[in-house]
Structure formats: structure tokens, C-alpha cells
C-alpha positions, 0 to 999 in steps of 0.5 A, a space after each residue: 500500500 505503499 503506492 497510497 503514500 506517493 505525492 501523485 497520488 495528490 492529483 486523484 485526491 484533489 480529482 475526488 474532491 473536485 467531482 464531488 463539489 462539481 457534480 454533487 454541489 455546483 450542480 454538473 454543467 449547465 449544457 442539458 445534453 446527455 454528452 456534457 456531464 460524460 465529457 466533463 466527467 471524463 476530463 476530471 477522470 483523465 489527469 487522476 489517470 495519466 499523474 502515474 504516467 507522466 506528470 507533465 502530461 497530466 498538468 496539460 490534461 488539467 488544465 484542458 479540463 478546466 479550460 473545458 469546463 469554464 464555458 459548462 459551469 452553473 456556477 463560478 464555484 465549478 470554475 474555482 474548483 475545477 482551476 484548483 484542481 490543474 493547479 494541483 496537478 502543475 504542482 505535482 509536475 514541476 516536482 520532475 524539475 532537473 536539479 542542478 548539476 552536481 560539482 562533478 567533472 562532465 565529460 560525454 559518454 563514449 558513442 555506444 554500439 547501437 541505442 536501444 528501442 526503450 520505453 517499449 511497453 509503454 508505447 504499445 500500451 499508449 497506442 493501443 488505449 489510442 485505438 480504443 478511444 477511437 473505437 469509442 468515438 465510432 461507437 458513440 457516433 453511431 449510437 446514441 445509447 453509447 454516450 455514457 461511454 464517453 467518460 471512459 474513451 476520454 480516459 483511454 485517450 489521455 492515459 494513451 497520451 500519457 504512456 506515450 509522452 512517457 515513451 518519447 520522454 525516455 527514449 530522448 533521455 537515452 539520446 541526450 545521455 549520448 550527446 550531451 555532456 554527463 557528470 562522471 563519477 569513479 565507481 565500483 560495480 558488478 556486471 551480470 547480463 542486462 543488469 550493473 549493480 552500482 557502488 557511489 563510494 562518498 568522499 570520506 570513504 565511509 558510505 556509498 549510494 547503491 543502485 542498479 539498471 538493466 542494461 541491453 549487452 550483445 553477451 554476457 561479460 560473465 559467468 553467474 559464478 564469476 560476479 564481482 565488483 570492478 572499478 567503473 566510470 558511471 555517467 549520470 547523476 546517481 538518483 532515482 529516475 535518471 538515465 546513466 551509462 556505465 564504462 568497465 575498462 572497454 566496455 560500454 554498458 547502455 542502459 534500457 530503463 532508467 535508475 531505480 532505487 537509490 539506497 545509502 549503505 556502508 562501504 568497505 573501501 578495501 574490499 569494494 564492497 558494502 560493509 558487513 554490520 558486524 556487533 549489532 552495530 545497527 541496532 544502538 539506541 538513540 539516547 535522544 529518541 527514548 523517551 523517559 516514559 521508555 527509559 525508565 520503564 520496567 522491562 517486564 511491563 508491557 507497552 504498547 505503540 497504536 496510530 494516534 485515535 484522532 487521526 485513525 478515526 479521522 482518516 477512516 471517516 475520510 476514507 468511508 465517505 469520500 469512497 461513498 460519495 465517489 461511486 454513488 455520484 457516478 451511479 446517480 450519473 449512470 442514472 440508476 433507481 434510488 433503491 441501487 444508489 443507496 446499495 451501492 453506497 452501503 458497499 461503497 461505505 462498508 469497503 472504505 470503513 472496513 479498509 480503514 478499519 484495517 489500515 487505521 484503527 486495528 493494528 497495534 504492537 505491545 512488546 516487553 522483555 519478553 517478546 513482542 505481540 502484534 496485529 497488522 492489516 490482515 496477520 496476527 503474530 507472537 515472537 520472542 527477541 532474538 539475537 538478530 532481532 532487528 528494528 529499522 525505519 524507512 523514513 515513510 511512516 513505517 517500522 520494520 521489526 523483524 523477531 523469531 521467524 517474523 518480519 512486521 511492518 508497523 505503521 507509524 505515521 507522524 502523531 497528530 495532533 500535535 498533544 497527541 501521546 502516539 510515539 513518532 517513528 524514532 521513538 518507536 525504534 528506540 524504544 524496541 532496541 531499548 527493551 531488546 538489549 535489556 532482554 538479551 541480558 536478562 534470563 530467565 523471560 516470560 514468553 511474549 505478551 498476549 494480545 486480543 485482535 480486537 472487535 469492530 467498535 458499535 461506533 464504526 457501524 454507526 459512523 457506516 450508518 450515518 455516512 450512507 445516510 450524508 451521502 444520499 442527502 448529499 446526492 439527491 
């Protein structure tokens, strides 16, 4: 669920909003022809779409959509909303902005042997939506029956669009990491047929940036049992997203996607390689993160670490309601009897309270000297520490624990509001390495703390309850 945490996802959201104010609000267009809402549906689906694609793309998309939807308005609130939301979306894409060019020598790249077709998959796929919403114009022009298709040809052709613009976006990028000059950095790296994997070592030698991207190879250079890292000259900037070339000795590695994941991880400067964690180096605990609740509590009492109540309440409520209104507005568009809108709202309602319930309210950690117990989205679980017990944070929200033969993934999002009593990420994490290195010098221990999964509370059902009532009010 990770993907629900990246700042696209801010385009849908404000798309949501924007859908909702427009159609259930401001009254839809103030064209009567069956074609007006399903177009202007479409434009407002359409950049929610196309964001995960290519971001400038989408901002055009929005911007379109609002520029098509001043002359439709009822009202200037619809005209407000509506440039609000492609505003929202330039935003989003100024976030692709190049950073500055790194301190770093630049020199070009050696010619390669031949450049690629990359970006494949997406230009198949952008091409084939393009075929659909031209199947869709003809099926609507043929048929006046057909006109609520309209919202989803719309959407075939601007995510056709935006897969394409993604293709052409990358596949210059290749061109352009050919014939312009590039940053050079001195690096290790291991070849393995189309793939390098990557070591950036840092000026002092301690760390390194580790990456890998596919590479297109004539032949493999290696045997699988014959992998091992090589000094290499990397031209490119070492982050998420860019394109770079790799030179072993006389060998030019081309790339056929851009980097992925950049990850910082120590470094061994003799070997060329990163460093072994060797004496639970990773695993101190931070003095400043432990709080004195923490610090000075008994080891064999239990604690426990829940997401701050007003905030998982809060964003269940939002989750239930705002999936309510969403499809119960499209189904009132669909012209559907009142008897299916309120089902569907039910539905709609009860999907959205019980993912919230799941991802919000029910999970809870409890730990003490003993062990920790736990409860996640769908698992329960109950370990022992462990010699290799580990705890780390990834910097989004989440605590990954690993005790006995489990590794838990625990979330812990930033406490609000602010008096809130919620542990913060750091917390957390020294809190557990506090309470596991006191555990490994303790014998005898008590088996891990018990923990119920515990039931949907009356106040669940009755805020399902009440957000299918708002959501007809508010439709009808």
C-alpha cells in the first residue's frame, strides 16, 4: 500500500474532491445534453489517470479540463474548483524539475554500439488505449445509447497520451545521455547480463549510494559464478529516475530503463564492497529518541505503540465517505433507481470503513522483555527477541521489526495532533532496541505478551450508518 503514500497520488485526491463539489454541489454543467456531464466527467477522470504516467502530461490534461469546463459551469464555484484542481496537478509536475548539476567533472559518454528501442511497453500500451478511444468515438457516433461511454474513451485517450509522452520522454533521455555532456563519477560495480549493480563510494570513504539498471549487452561479460565488483566510470547523476551509462575498462554498458532505487549503505573501501554490520552495530539506541516514559520503564511491563485515535478515526471517516460519495455520484450519473444508489453506497461505505478499519484503527504492537505481540492489516503474530532481532525505519511512516521467524511492518505515521501521546517513528525504534538489549541480558523471560485482535467498535457501524445516510442527502 505503499503506492497510497506517493505525492501523485495528490492529483486523484484533489480529482475526488473536485467531482464531488462539481457534480454533487455546483450542480454538473449547465449544457442539458446527455454528452456534457460524460465529457466533463471524463476530463476530471483523465489527469487522476495519466499523474502515474507522466506528470507533465497530466498538468496539460488539467488544465484542458478546466479550460473545458469554464464555458459548462452553473456556477463560478465549478470554475474555482475545477482551476484548483490543474493547479494541483502543475504542482505535482514541476516536482520532475532537473536539479542542478552536481560539482562533478562532465565529460560525454563514449558513442555506444547501437541505442536501444526503450520505453517499449509503454508505447504499445499508449497506442493501443489510442485505438480504443477511437473505437469509442465510432461507437458513440453511431449510437446514441453509447454516450455514457464517453467518460471512459476520454480516459483511454489521455492515459494513451500519457504512456506515450512517457515513451518519447525516455527514449530522448537515452539520446541526450549520448550527446550531451554527463557528470562522471569513479565507481565500483558488478556486471551480470542486462543488469550493473552500482557502488557511489562518498568522499570520506565511509558510505556509498547503491543502485542498479538493466542494461541491453550483445553477451554476457560473465559467468553467474564469476560476479564481482570492478572499478567503473558511471555517467549520470546517481538518483532515482535518471538515465546513466556505465564504462568497465572497454566496455560500454547502455542502459534500457532508467535508475531505480537509490539506497545509502556502508562501504568497505578495501574490499569494494558494502560493509558487513558486524556487533549489532545497527541496532544502538538513540539516547535522544527514548523517551523517559521508555527509559525508565520496567522491562517486564508491557507497552504498547497504536496510530494516534484522532487521526485513525479521522482518516477512516475520510476514507468511508469520500469512497461513498465517489461511486454513488457516478451511479446517480449512470442514472440508476434510488433503491441501487443507496446499495451501492452501503458497499461503497462498508469497503472504505472496513479498509480503514484495517489500515487505521486495528493494528497495534505491545512488546516487553519478553517478546513482542502484534496485529497488522490482515496477520496476527507472537515472537520472542532474538539475537538478530532487528528494528529499522524507512523514513515513510513505517517500522520494520523483524523477531523469531517474523518480519512486521508497523505503521507509524507522524502523531497528530500535535498533544497527541502516539510515539513518532524514532521513538518507536528506540524504544524496541531499548527493551531488546535489556532482554538479551536478562534470563530467565516470560514468553511474549498476549494480545486480543480486537472487535469492530458499535461506533464504526454507526459512523457506516450515518455516512450512507450524508451521502444520499448529499446526492439527491
Amino acid at each position: 500500500m505503499r503506492w497510497l503514500m506517493r505525492v501523485d497520488t495528490a492529483v486523484p485526491a484533489a480529482g475526488l474532491v473536485t467531482f464531488l463539489l462539481v457534480f454533487g454541489v455546483f450542480g454538473g454543467p449547465s449544457d442539458p445534453a446527455p454528452a456534457a456531464r460524460w465529457v466533463g466527467l471524463g476530463v476530471l477522470i483523465g489527469p487522476a489517470l495519466m499523474v502515474y504516467a507522466h506528470r507533465g502530461a497530466a498538468a496539460w490534461a488539467a488544465v484542458l479540463g478546466a479550460v473545458l469546463w469554464t464555458p459548462l459551469a452553473n456556477s463560478p464555484g465549478t470554475v474555482l474548483v475545477t482551476w484548483g484542481y490543474a493547479a494541483a496537478a502543475i504542482v505535482v509536475s514541476r516536482l520532475d524539475k532537473p536539479p542542478a548539476p552536481l560539482p562533478v567533472p562532465h565529460r560525454r559518454p563514449p558513442p555506444p554500439y547501437a541505442l536501444p528501442h526503450v520505453a517499449v511497453p509503454a508505447e504499445v500500451g499508449g497506442f493501443a488505449l489510442l485505438l480504443m478511444a477511437a473505437a469509442g468515438v465510432f461507437w458513440v457516433a453511431v449510437d446514441d445509447a453509447a454516450v455514457p461511454w464517453l467518460a471512459l474513451t476520454i480516459c483511454a485517450f489521455s492515459l494513451g497520451c500519457a504512456l506515450l509522452a512517457r515513451a518519447v520522454r525516455h527514449q530522448s533521455a537515452l539520446r541526450r545521455l549520448f550527446t550531451t555532456p554527463q557528470p562522471v563519477h569513479a565507481v565500483r560495480a558488478v556486471e551480470q547480463e542486462g543488469y550493473v549493480h552500482v557502488l557511489v563510494p562518498s568522499a570520506d570513504g565511509r558510505t556509498a549510494l547503491e543502485f542498479a539498471f538493466d542494461v541491453a549487452e550483445p553477451e554476457p561479460w560473465h559467468d553467474e559464478d564469476d560476479v564481482h565488483t570492478e572499478a567503473a566510470v558511471l555517467y549520470g547523476d546517481p538518483r532515482p529516475g535518471s538515465w546513466c551509462a556505465l564504462e568497465v575498462g572497454e566496455r560500454l554498458h547502455v542502459p534500457v530503463g532508467p535508475v531505480g532505487e537509490v539506497i545509502e549503505v556502508p562501504y568497505d573501501v578495501v574490499e569494494g564492497l558494502p560493509r558487513e554490520i558486524e556487533d549489532d552495530e545497527e541496532q544502538l539506541v538513540d539516547p535522544e529518541s527514548l523517551r523517559p516514559a521508555d527509559r525508565d520503564a520496567d522491562a517486564f511491563v508491557p507497552r504498547e505503540h497504536r496510530i494516534s485515535p484522532q487521526r485513525a478515526w479521522i482518516a477512516t471517516v475520510a476514507i468511508g465517505l469520500g469512497g461513498a460519495l465517489g461511486l454513488t455520484e457516478v451511479a446517480h450519473l449512470a442514472g440508476l433507481p434510488r433503491n441501487a444508489l443507496i446499495a451501492v453506497a452501503a458497499v461503497a461505505a462498508g469497503a472504505g470503513f472496513e479498509f480503514g478499519w484495517r489500515s487505521q484503527l486495528r493494528p497495534r504492537l505491545r512488546w516487553h522483555a519478553g517478546g513482542i505481540a502484534a496485529i497488522g492489516f490482515r496477520e496476527r503474530n507472537r515472537e520472542p527477541w532474538a539475537t538478530d532481532s532487528a528494528i529499522v525505519h524507512d523514513d515513510e511512516g513505517t517500522v520494520v521489526l523483524t523477531a523469531g521467524e517474523a518480519v512486521l511492518s508497523v505503521p507509524v505515521p507522524a502523531p497528530w495532533p500535535s498533544r497527541s501521546r502516539q510515539r513518532t517513528a524514532d521513538q518507536l525504534v528506540a524504544a524496541l532496541r531499548d527493551t531488546r538489549i535489556r532482554a538479551l541480558a536478562l534470563s530467565p523471560l516470560p514468553p511474549p505478551p498476549e494480545l486480543e485482535v480486537p472487535r469492530r467498535p458499535v461506533l464504526l457501524f454507526a459512523l457506516w450508518a450515518a455516512t450512507v445516510a450524508a451521502t444520499m442527502l448529499i446526492v439527491n
